[in-house]
C-alpha positions in Angstrom: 33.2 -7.0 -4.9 30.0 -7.9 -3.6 27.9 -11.4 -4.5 27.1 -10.9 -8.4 23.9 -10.6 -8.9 22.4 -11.7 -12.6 19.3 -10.7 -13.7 17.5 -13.4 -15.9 15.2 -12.4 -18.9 13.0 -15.5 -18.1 10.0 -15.1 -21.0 12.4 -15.4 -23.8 13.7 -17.6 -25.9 12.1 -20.8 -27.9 10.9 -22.9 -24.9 10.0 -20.5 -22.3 10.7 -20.3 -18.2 10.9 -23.6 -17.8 14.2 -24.8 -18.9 15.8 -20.8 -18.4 14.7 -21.3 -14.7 16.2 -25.3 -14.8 19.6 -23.5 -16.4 19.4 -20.5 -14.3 18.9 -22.6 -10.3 21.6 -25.3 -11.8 23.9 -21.6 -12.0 22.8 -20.9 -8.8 23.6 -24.3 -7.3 26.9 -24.3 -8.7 28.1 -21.2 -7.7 27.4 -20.3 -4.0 27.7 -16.7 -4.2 25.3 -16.1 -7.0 22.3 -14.3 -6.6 19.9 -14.0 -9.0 17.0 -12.1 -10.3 14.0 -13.6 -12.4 12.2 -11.5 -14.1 9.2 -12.6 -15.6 5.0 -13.4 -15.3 5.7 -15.2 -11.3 2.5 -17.8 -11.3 4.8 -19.3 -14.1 8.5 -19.4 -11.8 7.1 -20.3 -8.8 6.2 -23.5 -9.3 9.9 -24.6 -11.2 11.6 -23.0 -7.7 9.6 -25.4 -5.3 12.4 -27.6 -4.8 15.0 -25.1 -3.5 16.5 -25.6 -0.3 15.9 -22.4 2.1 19.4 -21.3 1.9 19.1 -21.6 -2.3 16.0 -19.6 -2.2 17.4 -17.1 -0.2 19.8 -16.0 -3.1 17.4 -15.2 -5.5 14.2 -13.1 -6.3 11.1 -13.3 -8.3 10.9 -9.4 -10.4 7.3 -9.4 -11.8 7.0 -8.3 -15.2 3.6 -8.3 -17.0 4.3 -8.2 -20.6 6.5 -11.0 -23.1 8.5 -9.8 -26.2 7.5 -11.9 -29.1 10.9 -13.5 -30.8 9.3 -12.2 -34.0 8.1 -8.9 -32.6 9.6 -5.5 -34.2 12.0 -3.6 -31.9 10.2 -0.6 -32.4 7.5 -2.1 -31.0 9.5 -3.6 -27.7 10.7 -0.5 -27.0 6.9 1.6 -26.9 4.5 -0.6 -26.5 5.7 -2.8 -24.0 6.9 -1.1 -21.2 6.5 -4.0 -18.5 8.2 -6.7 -20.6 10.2 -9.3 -18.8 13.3 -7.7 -21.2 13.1 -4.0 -20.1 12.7 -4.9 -16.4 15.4 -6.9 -16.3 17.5 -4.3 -18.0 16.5 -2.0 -15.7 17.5 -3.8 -12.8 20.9 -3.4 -14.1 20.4 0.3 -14.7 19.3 1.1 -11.3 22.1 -0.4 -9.8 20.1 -3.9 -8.6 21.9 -6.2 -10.6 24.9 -6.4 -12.4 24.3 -8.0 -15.6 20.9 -9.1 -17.4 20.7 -12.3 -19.5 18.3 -13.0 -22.2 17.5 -15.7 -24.7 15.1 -13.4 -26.7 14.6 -11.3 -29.4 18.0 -9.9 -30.1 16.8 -7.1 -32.4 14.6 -5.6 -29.1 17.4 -7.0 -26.6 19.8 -4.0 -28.7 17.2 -1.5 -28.8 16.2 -2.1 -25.2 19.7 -2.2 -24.2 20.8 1.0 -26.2 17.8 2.5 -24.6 18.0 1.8 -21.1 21.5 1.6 -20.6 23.0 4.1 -22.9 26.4 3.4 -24.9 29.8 4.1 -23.5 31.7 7.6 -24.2 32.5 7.2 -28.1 30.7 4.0 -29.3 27.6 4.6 -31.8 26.5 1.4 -31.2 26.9 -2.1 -29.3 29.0 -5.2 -30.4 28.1 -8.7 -29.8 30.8 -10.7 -29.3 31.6 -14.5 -28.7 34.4 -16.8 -28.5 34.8 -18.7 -31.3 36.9 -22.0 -30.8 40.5 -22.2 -32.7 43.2 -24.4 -34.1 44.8 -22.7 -30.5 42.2 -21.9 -28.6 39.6 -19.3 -29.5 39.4 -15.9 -30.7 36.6 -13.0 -29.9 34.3 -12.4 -32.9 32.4 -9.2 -33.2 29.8 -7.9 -34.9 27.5 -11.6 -34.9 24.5 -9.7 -36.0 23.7 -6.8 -34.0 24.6 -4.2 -36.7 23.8 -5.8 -40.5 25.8 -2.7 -42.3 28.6 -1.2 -40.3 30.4 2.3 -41.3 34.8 2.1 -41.0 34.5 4.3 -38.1 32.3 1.6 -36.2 34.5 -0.9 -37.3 37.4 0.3 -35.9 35.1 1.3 -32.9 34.5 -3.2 -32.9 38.2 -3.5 -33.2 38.8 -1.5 -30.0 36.8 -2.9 -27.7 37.3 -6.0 -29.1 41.3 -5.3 -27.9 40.0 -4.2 -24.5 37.7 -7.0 -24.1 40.5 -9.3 -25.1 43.0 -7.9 -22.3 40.5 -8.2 -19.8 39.6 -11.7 -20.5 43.6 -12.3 -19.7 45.3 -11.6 -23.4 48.1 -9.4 -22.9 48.7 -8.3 -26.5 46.0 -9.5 -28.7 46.2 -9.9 -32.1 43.3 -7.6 -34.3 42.2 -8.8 -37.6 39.6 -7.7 -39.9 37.7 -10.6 -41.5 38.2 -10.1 -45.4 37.7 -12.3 -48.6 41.7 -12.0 -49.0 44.7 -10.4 -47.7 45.7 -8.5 -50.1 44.8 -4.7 -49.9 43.0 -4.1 -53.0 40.7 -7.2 -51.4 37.0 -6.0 -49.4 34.2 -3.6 -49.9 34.9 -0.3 -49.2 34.3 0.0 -45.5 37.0 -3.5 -44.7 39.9 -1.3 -46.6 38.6 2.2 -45.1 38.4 0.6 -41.6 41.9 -0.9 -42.3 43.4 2.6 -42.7 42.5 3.6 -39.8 43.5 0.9 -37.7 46.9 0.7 -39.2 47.5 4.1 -37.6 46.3 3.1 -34.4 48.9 3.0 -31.8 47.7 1.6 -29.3 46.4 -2.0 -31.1 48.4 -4.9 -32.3 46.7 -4.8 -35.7 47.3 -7.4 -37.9 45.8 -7.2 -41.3 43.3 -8.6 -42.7 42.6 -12.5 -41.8 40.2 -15.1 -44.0 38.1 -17.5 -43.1 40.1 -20.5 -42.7 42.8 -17.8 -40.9 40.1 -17.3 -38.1 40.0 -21.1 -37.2 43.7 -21.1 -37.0 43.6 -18.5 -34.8 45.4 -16.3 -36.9 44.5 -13.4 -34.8 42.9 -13.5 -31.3 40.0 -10.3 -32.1 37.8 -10.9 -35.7 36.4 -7.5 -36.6 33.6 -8.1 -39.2 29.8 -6.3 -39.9 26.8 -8.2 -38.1 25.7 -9.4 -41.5 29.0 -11.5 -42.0 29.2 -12.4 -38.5 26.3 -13.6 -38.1 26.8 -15.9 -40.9 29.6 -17.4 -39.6 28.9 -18.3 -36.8 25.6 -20.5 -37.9 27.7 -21.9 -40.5 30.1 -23.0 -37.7 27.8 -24.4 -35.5 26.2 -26.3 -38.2 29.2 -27.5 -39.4 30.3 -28.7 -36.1 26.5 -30.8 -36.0 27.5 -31.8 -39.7 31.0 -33.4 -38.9 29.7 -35.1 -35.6 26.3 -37.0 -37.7 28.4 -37.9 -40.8 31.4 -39.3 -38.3 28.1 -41.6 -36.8 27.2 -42.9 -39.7 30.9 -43.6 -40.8 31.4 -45.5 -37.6 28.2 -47.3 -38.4 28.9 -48.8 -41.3 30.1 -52.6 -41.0 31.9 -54.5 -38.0 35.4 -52.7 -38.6 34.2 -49.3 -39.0 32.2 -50.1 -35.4 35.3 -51.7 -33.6 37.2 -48.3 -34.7 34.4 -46.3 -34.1 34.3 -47.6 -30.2 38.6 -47.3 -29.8 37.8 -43.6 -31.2 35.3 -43.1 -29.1 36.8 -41.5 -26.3 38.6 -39.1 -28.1 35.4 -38.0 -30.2 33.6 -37.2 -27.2 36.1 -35.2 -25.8 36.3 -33.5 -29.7 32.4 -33.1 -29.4 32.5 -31.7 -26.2 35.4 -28.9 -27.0 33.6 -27.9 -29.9 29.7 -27.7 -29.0 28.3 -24.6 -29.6 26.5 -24.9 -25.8 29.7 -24.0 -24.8 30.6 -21.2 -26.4 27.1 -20.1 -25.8 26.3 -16.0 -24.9 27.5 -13.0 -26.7 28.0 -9.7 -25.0 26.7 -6.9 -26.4 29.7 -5.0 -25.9 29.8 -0.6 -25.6 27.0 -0.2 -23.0 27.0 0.9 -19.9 26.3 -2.2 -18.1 27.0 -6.1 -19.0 24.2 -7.4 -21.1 24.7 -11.0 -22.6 22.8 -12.1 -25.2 21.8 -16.4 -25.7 20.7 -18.4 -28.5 17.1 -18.7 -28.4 16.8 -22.1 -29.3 20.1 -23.0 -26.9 19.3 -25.9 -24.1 19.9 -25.5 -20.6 23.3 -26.5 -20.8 23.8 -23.0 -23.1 22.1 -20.9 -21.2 24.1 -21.6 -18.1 27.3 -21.1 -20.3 26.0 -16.8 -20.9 25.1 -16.8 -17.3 29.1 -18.4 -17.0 30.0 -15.4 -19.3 28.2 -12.8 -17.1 29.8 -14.2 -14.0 33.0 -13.8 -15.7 32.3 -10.3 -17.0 31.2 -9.0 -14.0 34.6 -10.5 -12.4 36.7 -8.3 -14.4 34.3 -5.1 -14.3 34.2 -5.5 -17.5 31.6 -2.2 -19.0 34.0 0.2 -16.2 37.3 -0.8 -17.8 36.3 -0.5 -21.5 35.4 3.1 -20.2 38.7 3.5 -18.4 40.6 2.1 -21.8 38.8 3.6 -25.1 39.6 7.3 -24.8 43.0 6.2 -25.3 42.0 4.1 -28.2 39.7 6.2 -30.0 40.3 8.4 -32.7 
């Protein structure tokens, strides 16, 4: 394929251009063939691409886009009354055939309305799925919906659990394991979509569906795709993150306390970086939005640089595996 060209949403987010452009030239110095696209007000990215060599420069473009989305802004409101935000442009780009994937660290409510508008859903998806890795007892699993669609009907459930699949085989699992996230396993156990959305997909065919999986069963890696609504998602994944910070602080001030606890705390200390590294959420940073026509990842808003690079990592990889054409290729199998 040709050089993968990313286009960079570089207004949003917490803290601004300045440390998306820092994340998005340490990407591009990293990875020779990247090209990328920065879309945004240019008076503010000029000055953070001074230092470029001429070769680095040559790989990537200033877009200008006049307008911001506020992280607190209404969707409705990104999509009419701000038709030259940084977020549509760079969407766009992708639409037009310009670039092949559009990062963004801002509003994710606009980012799905934008996204939905601009680049249309696939062929029998009613709406985009964000989806992450989530690190595992074995390695880590997919989890979809983290918050793009609060209150999910069965159908789009079982619409999550197929791409999900898809997304899962392209990314290099040959048969991955589907599991609904439920408050039990037993099959009186759920609300009424979880067991309705469980029907269906134990008549599916063509997944390896394997029933409904718990809390403590996702971090075991009990199934390698977690179906849930955005509402649920959503709240797992802060509570994993934060639990992650949790452990880390109260394993510092364990090690802190008295002249044994520090001699132990500095033969450990290896090992608990490597720990802290596997598991920090930087890492597992950017969720795809999943069902559109085009790849669209999605970044914490309050992520550092080091986070940001990671969804540009998950774009490069995404783009690698054509990622949007073969969930197109794959779902009229898969869908009911």
């Amino acid at each position: 394929m040709s050089a993968p060209i990313v286009a960079i949403d570089t207004m949003g987010g917490d803290f601004g251009p300045r440390l998306i452009v820092q994340a998005s030239i340490a990407c591009l110095k990293a990875t020779p063939s990247l090209h990328l696209a920065l879309v945004g007000q240019p008076s503010l990215i000029e000055p953070l691409v001074s230092g470029l060599s001429a070769a680095e420069r040559a790989r990537l473009q200033i877009v200008a886009a006049s307008e911001a989305i506020g992280m607190d802004e209404r969707p409705s409101q990104a999509l009419r009354g701000k038709p030259d935000s940084s977020m549509r442009v760079a969407l766009e780009l992708v639409r037009d055939g310009k670039a092949h994937a559009c990062v963004s660290a801002g509003n994710t409510g606009a980012l799905m309305a934008l996204s939905r508008f601009v680049l249309r859903t696939l062929p029998g998806i009613d709406r985009p799925a964000m989806v992450a890795a989530i690190p595992t007892c074995g390695g880590f699993c997919q989890l979809l919906d983290l918050g793009a669609n609060v209150d999910c009907t069965a159908q789009q459930l079982y619409q999550f659990a197929v791409m999900g699949s898809v997304a899962a085989k392209a990314l290099g699992i040959e048969q991955p394991r589907v599991g609904l996230l439920n408050c039990g396993t037993e099959d009186i156990k759920g609300n009424q979509q979880v067991r309705q959305a469980a029907a269906l997909l134990s008549e599916a065919r063509n997944l390896n569906y394997v029933g409904f999986v718990e809390g403590d069963g996702l971090y075991r890696g009990e199934a390698d795709v977690v179906v849930c609504d955005g509402f649920v998602g959503n709240a797992v994944l802060k509570s994993s993150e934060g639990l992650v910070s949790m452990i880390a602080e109260r394993l510092q001030a364990v090690f802190r306390q008295g002249l044994l606890a520090r001699l132990a705390g500095l033969l450990a200390l290896p090992l608990l970086k490597r720990l802290k590294a596997d598991l920090a959420p930087a890492r597992y940073n950017g969720a795809s939005l999943l069902g559109l026509q085009g790849i669209v990842i999605k970044s914490h808003g309050s992520t550092g640089a080091q986070g940001f690079q990671s969804a540009i990592e998950r774009a490069l990889v995404e783009i690698h595996v054509n990622l949007p054409q073969r969930l197109s290729g794959l779902l009229e199998g898969h869908l009911p």
